[in-house]
MARLUMTOR-917986 format. One record per residue (C-alpha): residue number from 1; z, y, x. Coordinates in steps of 0.1 Angstrom, whole numbers, plus 5000, padded with zeros to 4 digits. Layout:
residues N
<atom NUM,<Z,Y,X>> ...
end
This chain:
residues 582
<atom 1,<5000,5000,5000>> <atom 2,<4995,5034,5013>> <atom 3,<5025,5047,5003>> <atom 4,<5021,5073,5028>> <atom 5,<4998,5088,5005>> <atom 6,<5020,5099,4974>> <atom 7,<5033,5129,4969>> <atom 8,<5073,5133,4980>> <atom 9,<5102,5145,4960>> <atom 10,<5121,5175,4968>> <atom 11,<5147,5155,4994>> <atom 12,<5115,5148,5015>> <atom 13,<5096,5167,5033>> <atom 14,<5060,5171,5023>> <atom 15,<5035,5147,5045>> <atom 16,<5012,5178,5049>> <atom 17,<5037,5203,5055>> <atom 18,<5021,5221,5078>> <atom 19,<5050,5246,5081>> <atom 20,<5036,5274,5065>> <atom 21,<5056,5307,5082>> <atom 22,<5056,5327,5051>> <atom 23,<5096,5330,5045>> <atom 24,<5105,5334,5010>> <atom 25,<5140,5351,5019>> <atom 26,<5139,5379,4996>> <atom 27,<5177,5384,5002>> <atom 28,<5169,5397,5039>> <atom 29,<5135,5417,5024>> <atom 30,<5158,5438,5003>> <atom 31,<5184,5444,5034>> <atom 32,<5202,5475,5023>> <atom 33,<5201,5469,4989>> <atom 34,<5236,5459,4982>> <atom 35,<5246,5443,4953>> <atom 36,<5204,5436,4945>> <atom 37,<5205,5410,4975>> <atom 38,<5214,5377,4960>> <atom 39,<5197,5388,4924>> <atom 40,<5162,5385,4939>> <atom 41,<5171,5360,4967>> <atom 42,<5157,5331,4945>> <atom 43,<5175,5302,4975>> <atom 44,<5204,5315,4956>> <atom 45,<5207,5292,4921>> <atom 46,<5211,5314,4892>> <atom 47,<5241,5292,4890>> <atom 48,<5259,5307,4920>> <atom 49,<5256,5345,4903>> <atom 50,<5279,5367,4884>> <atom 51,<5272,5373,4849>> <atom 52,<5261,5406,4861>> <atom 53,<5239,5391,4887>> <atom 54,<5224,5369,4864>> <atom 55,<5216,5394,4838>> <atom 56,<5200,5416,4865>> <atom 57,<5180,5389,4877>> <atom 58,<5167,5376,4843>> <atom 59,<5158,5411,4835>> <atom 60,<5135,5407,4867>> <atom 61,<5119,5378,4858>> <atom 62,<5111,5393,4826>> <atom 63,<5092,5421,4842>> <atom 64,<5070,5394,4861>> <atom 65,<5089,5409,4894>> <atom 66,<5106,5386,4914>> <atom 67,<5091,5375,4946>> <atom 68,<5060,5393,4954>> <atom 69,<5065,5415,4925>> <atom 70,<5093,5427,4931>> <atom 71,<5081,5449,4966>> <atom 72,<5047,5455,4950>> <atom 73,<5061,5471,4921>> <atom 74,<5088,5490,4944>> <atom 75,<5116,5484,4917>> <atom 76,<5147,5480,4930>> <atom 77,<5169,5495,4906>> <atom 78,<5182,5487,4869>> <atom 79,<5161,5520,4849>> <atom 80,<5128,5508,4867>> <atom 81,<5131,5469,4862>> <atom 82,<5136,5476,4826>> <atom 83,<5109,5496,4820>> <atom 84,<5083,5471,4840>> <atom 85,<5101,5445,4816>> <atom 86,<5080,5464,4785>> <atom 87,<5052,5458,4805>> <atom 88,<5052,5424,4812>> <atom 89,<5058,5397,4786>> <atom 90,<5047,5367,4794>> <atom 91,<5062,5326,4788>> <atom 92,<5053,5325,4823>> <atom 93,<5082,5347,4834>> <atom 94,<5108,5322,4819>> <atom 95,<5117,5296,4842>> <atom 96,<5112,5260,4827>> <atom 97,<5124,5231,4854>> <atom 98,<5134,5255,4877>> <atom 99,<5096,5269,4883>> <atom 100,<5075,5299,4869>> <atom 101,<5049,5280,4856>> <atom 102,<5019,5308,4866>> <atom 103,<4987,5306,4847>> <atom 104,<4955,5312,4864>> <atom 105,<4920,5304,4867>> <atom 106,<4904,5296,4906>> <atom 107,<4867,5296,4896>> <atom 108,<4852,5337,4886>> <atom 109,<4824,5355,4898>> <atom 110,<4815,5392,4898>> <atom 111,<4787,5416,4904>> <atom 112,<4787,5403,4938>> <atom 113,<4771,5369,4924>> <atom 114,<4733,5365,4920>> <atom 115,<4739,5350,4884>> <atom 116,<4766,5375,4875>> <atom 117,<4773,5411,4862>> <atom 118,<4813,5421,4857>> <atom 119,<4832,5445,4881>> <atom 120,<4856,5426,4897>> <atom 121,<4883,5445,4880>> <atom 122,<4865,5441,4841>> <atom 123,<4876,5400,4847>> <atom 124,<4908,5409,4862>> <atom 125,<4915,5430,4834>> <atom 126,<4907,5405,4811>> <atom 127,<4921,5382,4822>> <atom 128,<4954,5397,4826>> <atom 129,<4953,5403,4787>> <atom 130,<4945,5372,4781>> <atom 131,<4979,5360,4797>> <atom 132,<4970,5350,4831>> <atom 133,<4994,5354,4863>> <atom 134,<4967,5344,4891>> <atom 135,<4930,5346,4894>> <atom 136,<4909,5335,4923>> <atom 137,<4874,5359,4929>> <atom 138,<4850,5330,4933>> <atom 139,<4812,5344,4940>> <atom 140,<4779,5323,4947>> <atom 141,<4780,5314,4990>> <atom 142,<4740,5327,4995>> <atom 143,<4725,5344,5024>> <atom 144,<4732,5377,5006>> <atom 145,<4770,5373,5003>> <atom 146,<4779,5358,5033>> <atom 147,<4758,5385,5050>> <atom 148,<4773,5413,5031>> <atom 149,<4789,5402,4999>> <atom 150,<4820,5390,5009>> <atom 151,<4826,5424,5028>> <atom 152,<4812,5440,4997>> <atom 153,<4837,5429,4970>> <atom 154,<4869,5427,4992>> <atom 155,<4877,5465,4985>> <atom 156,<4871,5461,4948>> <atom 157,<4902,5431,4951>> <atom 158,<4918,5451,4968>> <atom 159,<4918,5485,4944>> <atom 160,<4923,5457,4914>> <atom 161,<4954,5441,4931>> <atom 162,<4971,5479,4935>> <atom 163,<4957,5485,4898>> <atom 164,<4974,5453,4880>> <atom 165,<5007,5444,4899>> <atom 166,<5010,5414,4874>> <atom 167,<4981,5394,4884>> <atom 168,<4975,5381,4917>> <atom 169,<4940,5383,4926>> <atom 170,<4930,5362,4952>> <atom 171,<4895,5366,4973>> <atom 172,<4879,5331,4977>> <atom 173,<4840,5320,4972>> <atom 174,<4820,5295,4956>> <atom 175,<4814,5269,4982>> <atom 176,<4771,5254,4982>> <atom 177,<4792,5222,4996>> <atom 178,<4768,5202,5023>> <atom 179,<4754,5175,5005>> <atom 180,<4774,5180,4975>> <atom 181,<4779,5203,4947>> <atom 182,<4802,5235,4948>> <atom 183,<4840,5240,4952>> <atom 184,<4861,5268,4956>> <atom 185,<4875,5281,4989>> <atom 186,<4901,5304,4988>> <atom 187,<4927,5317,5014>> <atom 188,<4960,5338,5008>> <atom 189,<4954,5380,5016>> <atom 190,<4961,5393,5044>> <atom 191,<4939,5413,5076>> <atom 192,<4914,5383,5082>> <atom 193,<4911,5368,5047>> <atom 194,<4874,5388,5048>> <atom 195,<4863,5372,5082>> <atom 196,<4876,5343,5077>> <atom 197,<4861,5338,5044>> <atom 198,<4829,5351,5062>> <atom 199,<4827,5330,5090>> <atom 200,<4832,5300,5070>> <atom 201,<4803,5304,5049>> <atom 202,<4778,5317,5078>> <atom 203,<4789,5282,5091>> <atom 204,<4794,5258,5062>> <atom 205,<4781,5270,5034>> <atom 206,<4747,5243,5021>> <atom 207,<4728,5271,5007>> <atom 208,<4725,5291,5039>> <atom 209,<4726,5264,5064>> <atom 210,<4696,5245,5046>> <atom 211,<4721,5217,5043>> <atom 212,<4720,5206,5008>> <atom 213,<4703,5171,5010>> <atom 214,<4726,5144,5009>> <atom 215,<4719,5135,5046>> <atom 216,<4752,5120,5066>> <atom 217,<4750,5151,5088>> <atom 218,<4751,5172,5056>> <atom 219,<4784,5154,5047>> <atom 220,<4793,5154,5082>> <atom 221,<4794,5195,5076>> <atom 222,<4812,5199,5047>> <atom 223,<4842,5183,5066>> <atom 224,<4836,5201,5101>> <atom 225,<4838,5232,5071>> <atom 226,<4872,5213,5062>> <atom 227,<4882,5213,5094>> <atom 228,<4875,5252,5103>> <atom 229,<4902,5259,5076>> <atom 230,<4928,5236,5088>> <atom 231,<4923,5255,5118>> <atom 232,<4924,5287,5105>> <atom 233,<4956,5282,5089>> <atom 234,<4974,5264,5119>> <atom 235,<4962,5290,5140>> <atom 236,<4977,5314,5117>> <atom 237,<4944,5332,5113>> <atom 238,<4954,5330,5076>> <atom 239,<4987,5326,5060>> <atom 240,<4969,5295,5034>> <atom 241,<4936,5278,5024>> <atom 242,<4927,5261,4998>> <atom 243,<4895,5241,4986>> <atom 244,<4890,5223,4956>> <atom 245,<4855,5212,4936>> <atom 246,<4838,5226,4911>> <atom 247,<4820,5206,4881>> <atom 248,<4822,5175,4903>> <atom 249,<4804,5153,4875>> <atom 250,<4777,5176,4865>> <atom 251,<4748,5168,4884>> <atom 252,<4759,5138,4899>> <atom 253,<4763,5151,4938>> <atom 254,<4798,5145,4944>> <atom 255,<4798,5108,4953>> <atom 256,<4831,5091,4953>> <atom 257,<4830,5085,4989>> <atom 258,<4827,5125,5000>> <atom 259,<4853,5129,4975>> <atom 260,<4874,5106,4995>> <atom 261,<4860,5118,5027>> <atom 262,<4875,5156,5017>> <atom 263,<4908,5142,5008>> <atom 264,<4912,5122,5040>> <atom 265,<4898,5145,5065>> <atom 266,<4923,5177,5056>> <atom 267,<4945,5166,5028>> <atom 268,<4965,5199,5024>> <atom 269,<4933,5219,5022>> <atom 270,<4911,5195,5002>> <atom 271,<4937,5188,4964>> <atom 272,<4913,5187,4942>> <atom 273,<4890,5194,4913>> <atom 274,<4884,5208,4880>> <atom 275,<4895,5185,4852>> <atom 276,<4874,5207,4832>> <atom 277,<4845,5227,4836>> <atom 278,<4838,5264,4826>> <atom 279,<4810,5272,4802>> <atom 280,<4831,5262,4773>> <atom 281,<4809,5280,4754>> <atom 282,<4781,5267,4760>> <atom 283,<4778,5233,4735>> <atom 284,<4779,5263,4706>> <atom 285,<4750,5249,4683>> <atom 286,<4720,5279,4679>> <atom 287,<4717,5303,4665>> <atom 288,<4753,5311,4670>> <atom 289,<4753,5299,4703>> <atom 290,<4737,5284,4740>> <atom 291,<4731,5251,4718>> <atom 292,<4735,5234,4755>> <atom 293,<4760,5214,4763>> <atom 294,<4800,5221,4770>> <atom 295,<4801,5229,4805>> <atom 296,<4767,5233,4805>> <atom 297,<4765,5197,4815>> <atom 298,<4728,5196,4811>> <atom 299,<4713,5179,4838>> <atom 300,<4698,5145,4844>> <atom 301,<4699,5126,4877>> <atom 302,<4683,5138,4911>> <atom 303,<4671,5121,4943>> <atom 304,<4703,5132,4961>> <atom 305,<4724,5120,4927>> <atom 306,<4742,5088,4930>> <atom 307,<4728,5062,4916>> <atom 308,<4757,5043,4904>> <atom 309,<4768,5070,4884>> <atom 310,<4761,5059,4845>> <atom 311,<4742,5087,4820>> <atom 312,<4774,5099,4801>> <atom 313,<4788,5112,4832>> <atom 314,<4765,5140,4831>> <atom 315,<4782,5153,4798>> <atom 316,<4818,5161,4791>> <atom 317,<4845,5145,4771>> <atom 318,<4866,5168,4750>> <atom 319,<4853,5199,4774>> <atom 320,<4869,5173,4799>> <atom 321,<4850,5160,4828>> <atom 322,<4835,5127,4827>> <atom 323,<4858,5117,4864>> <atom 324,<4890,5132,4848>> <atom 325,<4884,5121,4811>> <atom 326,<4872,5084,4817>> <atom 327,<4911,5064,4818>> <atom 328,<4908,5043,4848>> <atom 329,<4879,5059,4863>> <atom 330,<4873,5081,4891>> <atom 331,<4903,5103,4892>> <atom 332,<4925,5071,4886>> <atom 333,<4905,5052,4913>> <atom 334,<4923,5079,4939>> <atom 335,<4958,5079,4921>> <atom 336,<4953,5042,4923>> <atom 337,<4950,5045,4957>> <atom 338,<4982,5067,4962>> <atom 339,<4963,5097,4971>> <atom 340,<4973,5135,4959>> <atom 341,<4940,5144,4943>> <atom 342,<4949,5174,4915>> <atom 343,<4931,5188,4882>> <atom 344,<4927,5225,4873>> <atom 345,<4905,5237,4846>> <atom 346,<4886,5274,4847>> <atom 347,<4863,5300,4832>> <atom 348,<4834,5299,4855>> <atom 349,<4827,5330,4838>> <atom 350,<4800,5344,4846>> <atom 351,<4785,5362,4813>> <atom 352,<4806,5359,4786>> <atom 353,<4799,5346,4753>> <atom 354,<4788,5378,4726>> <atom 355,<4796,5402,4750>> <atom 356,<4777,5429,4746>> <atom 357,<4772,5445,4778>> <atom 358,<4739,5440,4803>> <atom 359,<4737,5442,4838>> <atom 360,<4732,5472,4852>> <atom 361,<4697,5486,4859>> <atom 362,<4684,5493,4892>> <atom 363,<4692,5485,4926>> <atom 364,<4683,5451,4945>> <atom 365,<4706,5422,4949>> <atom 366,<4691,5407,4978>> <atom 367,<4695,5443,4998>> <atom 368,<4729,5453,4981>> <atom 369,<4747,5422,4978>> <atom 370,<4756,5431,4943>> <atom 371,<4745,5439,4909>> <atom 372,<4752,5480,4895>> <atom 373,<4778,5481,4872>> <atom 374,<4774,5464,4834>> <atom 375,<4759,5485,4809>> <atom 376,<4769,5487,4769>> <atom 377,<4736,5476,4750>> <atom 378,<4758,5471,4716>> <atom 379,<4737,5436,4709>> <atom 380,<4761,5402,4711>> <atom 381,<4750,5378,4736>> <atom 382,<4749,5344,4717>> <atom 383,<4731,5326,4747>> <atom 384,<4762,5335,4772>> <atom 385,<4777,5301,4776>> <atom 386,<4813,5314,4793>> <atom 387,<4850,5326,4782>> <atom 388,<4866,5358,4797>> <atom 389,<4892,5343,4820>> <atom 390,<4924,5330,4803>> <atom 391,<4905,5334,4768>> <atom 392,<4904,5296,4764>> <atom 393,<4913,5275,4799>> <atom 394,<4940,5278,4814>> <atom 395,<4956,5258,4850>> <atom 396,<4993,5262,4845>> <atom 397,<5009,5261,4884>> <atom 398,<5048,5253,4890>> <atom 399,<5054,5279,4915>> <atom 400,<5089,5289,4932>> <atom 401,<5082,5323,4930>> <atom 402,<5060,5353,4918>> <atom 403,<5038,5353,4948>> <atom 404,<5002,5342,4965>> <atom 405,<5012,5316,4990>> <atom 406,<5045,5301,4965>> <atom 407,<5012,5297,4935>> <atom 408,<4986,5281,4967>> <atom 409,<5017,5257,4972>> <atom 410,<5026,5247,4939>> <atom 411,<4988,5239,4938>> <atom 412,<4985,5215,4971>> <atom 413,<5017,5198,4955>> <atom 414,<5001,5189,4919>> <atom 415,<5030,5212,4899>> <atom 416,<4998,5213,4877>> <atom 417,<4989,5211,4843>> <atom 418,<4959,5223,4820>> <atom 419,<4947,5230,4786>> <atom 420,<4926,5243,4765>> <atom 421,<4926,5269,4734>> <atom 422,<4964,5273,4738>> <atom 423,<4972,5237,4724>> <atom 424,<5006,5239,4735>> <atom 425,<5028,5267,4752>> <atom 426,<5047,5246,4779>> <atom 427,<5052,5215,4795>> <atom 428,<5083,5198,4815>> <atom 429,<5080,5167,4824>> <atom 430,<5103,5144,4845>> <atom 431,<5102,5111,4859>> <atom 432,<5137,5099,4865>> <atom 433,<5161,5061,4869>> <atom 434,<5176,5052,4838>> <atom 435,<5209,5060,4830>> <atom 436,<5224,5080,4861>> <atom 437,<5216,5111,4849>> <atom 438,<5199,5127,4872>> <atom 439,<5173,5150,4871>> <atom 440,<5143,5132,4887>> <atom 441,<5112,5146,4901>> <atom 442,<5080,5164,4884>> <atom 443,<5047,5165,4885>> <atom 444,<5031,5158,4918>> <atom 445,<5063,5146,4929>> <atom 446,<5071,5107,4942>> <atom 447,<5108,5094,4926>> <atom 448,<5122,5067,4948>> <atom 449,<5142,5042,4938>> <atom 450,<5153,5008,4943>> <atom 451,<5132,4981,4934>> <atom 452,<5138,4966,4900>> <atom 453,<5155,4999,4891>> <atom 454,<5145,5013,4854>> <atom 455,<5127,5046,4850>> <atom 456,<5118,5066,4818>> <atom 457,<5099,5099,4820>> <atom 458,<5112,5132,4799>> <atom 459,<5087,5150,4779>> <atom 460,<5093,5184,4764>> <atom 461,<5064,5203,4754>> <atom 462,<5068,5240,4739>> <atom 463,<5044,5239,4707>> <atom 464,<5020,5263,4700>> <atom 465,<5038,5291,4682>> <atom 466,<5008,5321,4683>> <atom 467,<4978,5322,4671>> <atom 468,<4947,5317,4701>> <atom 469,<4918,5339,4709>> <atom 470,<4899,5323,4679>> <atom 471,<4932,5337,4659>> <atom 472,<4948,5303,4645>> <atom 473,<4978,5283,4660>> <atom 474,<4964,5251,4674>> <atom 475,<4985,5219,4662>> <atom 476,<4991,5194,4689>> <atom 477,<4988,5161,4669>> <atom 478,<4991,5131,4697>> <atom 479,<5003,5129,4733>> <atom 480,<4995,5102,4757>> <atom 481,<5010,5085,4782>> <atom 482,<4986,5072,4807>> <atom 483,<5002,5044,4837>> <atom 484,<4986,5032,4869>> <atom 485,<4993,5011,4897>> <atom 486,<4992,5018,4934>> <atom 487,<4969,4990,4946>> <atom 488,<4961,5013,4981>> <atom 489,<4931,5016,4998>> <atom 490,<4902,5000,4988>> <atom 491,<4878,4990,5012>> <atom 492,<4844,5004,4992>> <atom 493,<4846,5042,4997>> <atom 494,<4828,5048,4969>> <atom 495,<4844,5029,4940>> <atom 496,<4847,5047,4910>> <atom 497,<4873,5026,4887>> <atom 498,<4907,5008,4887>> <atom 499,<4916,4980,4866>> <atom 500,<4950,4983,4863>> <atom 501,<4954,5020,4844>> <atom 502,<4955,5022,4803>> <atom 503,<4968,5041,4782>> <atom 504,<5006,5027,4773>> <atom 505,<5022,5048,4751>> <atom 506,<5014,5072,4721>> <atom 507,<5035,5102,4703>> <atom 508,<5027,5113,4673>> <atom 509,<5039,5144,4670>> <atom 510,<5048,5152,4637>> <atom 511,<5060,5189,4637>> <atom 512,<5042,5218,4642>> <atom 513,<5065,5244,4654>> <atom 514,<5095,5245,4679>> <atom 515,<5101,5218,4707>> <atom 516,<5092,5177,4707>> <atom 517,<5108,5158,4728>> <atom 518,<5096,5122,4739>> <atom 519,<5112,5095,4765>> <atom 520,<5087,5073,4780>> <atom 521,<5105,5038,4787>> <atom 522,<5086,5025,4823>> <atom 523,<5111,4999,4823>> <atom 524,<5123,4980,4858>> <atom 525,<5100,4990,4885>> <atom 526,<5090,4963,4909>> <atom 527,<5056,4977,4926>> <atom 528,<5049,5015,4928>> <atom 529,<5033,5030,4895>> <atom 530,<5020,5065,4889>> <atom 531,<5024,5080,4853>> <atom 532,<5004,5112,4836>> <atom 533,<4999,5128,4803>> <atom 534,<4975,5134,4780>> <atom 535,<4976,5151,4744>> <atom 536,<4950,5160,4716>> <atom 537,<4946,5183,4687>> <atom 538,<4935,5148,4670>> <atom 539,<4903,5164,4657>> <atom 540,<4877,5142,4677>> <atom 541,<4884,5109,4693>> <atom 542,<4869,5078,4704>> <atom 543,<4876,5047,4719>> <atom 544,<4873,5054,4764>> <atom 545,<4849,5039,4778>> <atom 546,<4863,5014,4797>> <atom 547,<4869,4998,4765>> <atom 548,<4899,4998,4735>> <atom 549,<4921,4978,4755>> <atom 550,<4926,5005,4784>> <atom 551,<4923,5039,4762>> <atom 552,<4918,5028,4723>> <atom 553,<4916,5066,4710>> <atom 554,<4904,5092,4737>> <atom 555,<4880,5117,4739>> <atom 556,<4843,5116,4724>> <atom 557,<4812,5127,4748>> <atom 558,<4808,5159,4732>> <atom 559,<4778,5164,4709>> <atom 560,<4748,5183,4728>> <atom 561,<4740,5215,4713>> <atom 562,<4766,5213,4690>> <atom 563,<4802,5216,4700>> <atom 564,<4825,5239,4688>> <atom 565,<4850,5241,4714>> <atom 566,<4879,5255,4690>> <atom 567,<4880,5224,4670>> <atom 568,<4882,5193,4701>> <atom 569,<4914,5210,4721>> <atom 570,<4932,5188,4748>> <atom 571,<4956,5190,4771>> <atom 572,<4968,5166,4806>> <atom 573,<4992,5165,4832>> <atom 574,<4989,5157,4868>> <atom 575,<5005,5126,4879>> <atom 576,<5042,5117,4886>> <atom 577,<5042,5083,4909>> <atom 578,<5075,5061,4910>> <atom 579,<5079,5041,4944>> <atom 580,<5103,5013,4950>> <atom 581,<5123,5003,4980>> <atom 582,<5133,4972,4992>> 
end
C-alpha cells in the first residue's frame, strides 16, 4: 500500500511540507497593540480568551478581517472593526470546524484573454457580490500574453486588490499544458509573482512552445514546467504555487497516465482538478440559450485524444465532470491508490450569459495584449455560455486564516468542497473512532487508528436558507456516501477505474430548513479506506455507469442542448481516508 500517499491529520506533519516561511503570528504583527494581541493572534484558541477578547475577536471575523484582512484594512481599533463589520457579511466569516471556509473560484479570464472582454475589476466586483472570498485571474497562456499580457494585467490586480479588501485576487494563468489540455497556474503576490508567472509560460506554456502534440517530449515538458515551480517556491522566488487542471475530460487530452505523472512528479504543486467545468450556461436549449452542451462539453475525439476513453466522457454529469462524476472511475482510480488528488469547481467565465455589454471597439489584441474596455449595447447575449463568478459555482476552501497563502494551503490539503446553485450553505464533516469522543480529522485529512478499531464519519450540512441567483431556495433532497479502498499503486499508469468503490450509504434528507445531521457507521476497520460525499437536489438521476450495484442513483449525462442548470444541482466533498496500524 502506498500509504505514504494519503493525506495526514493534524498530529503529523504534512508529507509535502515544504516549509513554507510565511508565519502566521499575527500576535507579533500587531506588536504594540496591547490588549488587540491575542484577539487577532489566531495560534491562540478562542477558548483561551476573555469574554472581552472573544467578543472583540468575533467582531473581527465578522468584518472578514482577521489575518490578512486585518493589516489590509488598517483596523486595529473597536469604532473601525465595527463599521467594516457592515460591510462584510458573509457565512464564510463564521468559523465551522475550526476553519473559514473561503469561497472562490481559480479559473477567470479578463480583457487580457484573446476569447474574453471584462476588466479585471468588473469580475472581481462580481464576484465579490456574489459571495466570494478568493478569486484567481486566470488568462489564455498565447504568445501575446506571455509577451506582454501578463505584465499588462498585473497593475489592474493590483488597483482591484486595494479596491476590494474582502476578496483576494490572486494573479495566475491559463496553462496550454504540453500535450494536454489546460490548468491553472497560480502563485501567492508578492515582487516576482509577474516574472515568475512570465518566465514559466515563455518556457512551458504548449501554445507558444509548439508543444501541444501528445509526443513524450511534450509530456516530458509539462513536468520540467512542474518542476520550475517547485523550484521557484523552494527557492523562495515566490511565497506558493499552485497548478491544477482545467476541464480535464473535455476533449479527451488528459490521459490518466500525465494525470498521474503531474501528481507524482511535484505533488504539493500539482492537487488537482476541476470537479466541474465552467460554462454552466451553456447546455441552455435555443432560443433562450447556447443550446451546447453544460461545460461546453462539445467535442468529439482527436488524434492526440486517448483512445480508451468511452463517448460519454466527452459530456458532463449533473454539470459534473465525467472523471469526478463516474463512482469508481478516474478520480477514485487515484484515491484508490492513496494519492491527494483534489476537486474544485469554477466560472471559466469568459462572457457571461445575457450580459449585455460588447467588447470594446478598436485597438488590436495581438499588438496590445488586451481587449479596450466592454461596451453597453443594451441587447442580452443568449449565446454566452458562462456565469459571473460566484453566480452559480462555487469551491469552498477550509482555510486557517483570511489570507493568500492560509486559502493556497487549505487547497494543497483537500479542506475542499464544491457545489453548485447554492444547494447547501455549509459543510462539516468528520471522520472519527467510535466511541472516544474525539474530534477526528476532516477532509483531506488521514485518521489513524488501530486496526480493527470502529469509525463513523459526522455529517452536518447548513441547508440552504436564501434564495440563489435564479431567486429560489434550492432543497437538498439526498446525500451520498461514497467508500473506497486503498489498493496502492497500480502497475498500468493509465487505468481509469477501481473495483472496489460504490456508493454505501444514502440520507434522505427530509427537512428543508435548519441543520441535518447524519452519522455514517464505517464499522471495524481492517485495511485502509477512503470516504467522500455526494448530495443532489433529486431532480435528475440515473443509475452510474459502472453499473447499479456500485452507484444505483447518480447523475444523468446531461441532455445536449437542453439543460437547465438551475434544475440538476449537486454538491461533493473531497475525500477523508481512514488508515490502520498494526
Amino acid at each position: 500500500m502506498e500509504g505514504q500517499e494519503m493525506g495526514h491529520g493534524h498530529d503529523h506533519p504534512h508529507e509535502h511540507s515544504h516549509a513554507h516561511p510565511h508565519d502566521h503570528s499575527h500576535g507579533a504583527g500587531h506588536a504594540g497593540q496591547g490588549d488587540l494581541a491575542p484577539v487577532v493572534d489566531l495560534s491562540v484558541p478562542d477558548a483561551e480568551l476573555s469574554p472581552g477578547e472573544l467578543s472583540r475577536r468575533q467582531m473581527f471575523r465578522r468584518a472578514g478581517l482577521l489575518g490578512a484582512g486585518l493589516t489590509a484594512a488598517g483596523v486595529l481599533g473597536t469604532q473601525g472593526a465595527a463599521a467594516a463589520a457592515t460591510q462584510r457579511t458573509r457565512t464564510s466569516t463564521e468559523p465551522r470546524d475550526g476553519y473559514l471556509w473561503l469561497a472562490g473560484d481559480h479559473h477567470i479570464h479578463t480583457q487580457h484573454s484573446s476569447d474574453g472582454m471584462y476588466k479585471v475589476s468588473d469580475q472581481v466586483r462580481h464576484g465579490n457580490a456574489y459571495g466570494l472570498d478568493w478569486m484567481v485571474i486566470t488568462d489564455h497562456g498565447s504568445v501575446a500574453h506571455a509577451k506582454i499580457g501578463v505584465d499588462k494585467v498585473n497593475p489592474d490586480i493590483v488597483a482591484t486588490r486595494k479596491a476590494v479588501k474582502d476578496t483576494l485576487v490572486f494573479q495566475g494563468l491559463e496553462w496550454n499544458i504540453p500535450a494536454a489540455e489546460h490548468g491553472t497556474v497560480f502563485v501567492a503576490p508578492g515582487r516576482n509573482e509577474v516574472a515568475t508567472l512570465k518566465e514559466f509560460e515563455n518556457s512551458f506554456d504548449g501554445s507558444v512552445k509548439g508543444a501541444t502534440a501528445g509526443t513524450p517530449q511534450n509530456e516530458a515538458l509539462a513536468i520540467a514546467g512542474l518542476n520550475f515551480l517547485a523550484d521557484a517556491v523552494r527557492r523562495r522566488r515566490v511565497e506558493d504555487a499552485l497548478f491544477l487542471a482545467n476541464h480535464p475530460a473535455r476533449k479527451g487530452l488528459d490521459t490518466p497516465h500525465e494525470i498521474r505523472g503531474w501528481r507524482d512528479a511535484q505533488p504539493s504543486i500539482a492537487v488537482g482538478m476541476e470537479g466541474a467545468p465552467g460554462h454552466q450556461a451553456a447546455g441552455i436549449a435555443k432560443p433562450n440559450g447556447a443550446g451546447s452542451g453544460r461545460g461546453f462539453y462539445d467535442n468529439s475525439p482527436s488524434a492526440d485524444s486517448f483512445a480508451a476513453y468511452p463517448p460519454e466522457s466527452y459530456k458532463t454529469f449533473g454539470g459534473f465532470d465525467w472523471m469526478t462524476a463516474t463512482v469508481g472511475g478516474l478520480w477514485d482510480s487515484l484515491l484508490a491508490e492513496g494519492k491527494s488528488w483534489w476537486i474544485t469547481a469554477n466560472s471559466d467565465s469568459h462572457t457571461v450569459y445575457l450580459d449585455t455589454s460588447d467588447r470594446g471597439p478598436g485597438g488590436n489584441f495581438d499588438t496590445d495584449g488586451r481587449y479596450n474596455d466592454p461596451v453597453y449595447k443594451g441587447v442580452p447575449n443568449t449565446s454566452n455560455g458562462d456565469f459571473w463568478p460566484g453566480y452559480y459555482s462555487k469551491t469552498h476552501v477550509g482555510s486557517r486564516e483570511f489570507s493568500y497563502t492560509a486559502v493556497m494551503d487549505g487547497i494543497r490539503q483537500g479542506r475542499v468542497w464544491v457545489d453548485h446553485g447554492g444547494l447547501i450553505t455549509a459543510l462539516v464533516v468528520r471522520a472519527r473512532q467510535t466511541g472516544t469522543g474525539q474530534r477526528g480529522v476532516t477532509l483531506g485529512d488521514t485518521l489513524h487508528v488501530r486496526k480493527g478499531a470502529k469509525v463513523e464519519i459526522a455529517i452536518e450540512i447548513t441547508l440552504a436558507n436564501q434564495p440563489n441567483w435564479a431567486q429560489f431556495i434550492p432543497a437538498l433532497a439526498r446525500v451520498d456516501v461514497i467508500q473506497g479502498e486503498v489498493t496502492g499503486p497500480v502497475s498500468d499508469k493509465d487505468v481509469f477505474t477501481t473495483p472496489a468503490t460504490k456508493v454505501v450509504k444514502s440520507f434522505e434528507v427530509k427537512k428543508n430548513t435548519g441543520t441535518v445531521t447524519f452519522t455514517y457507521q464505517v464499522g471495524a476497520v481492517d485495511r485502509p479506506v477512503y470516504v467522500r460525499l455526494r448530495g443532489t437536489d433529486g431532480n435528475r438521476g440515473a443509475v452510474g455507469l459502472l453499473g447499479a450495484s456500485v452507484d444505483p442513483a447518480g447523475p444523468a449525462i446531461d441532455v445536449f442542448g437542453d439543460a437547465d442548470p438551475w434544475k440538476d444541482l449537486w454538491f461533493y466533498s473531497n475525500p477523508i481516508w481512514i488508515a490502520p496500524r498494526g
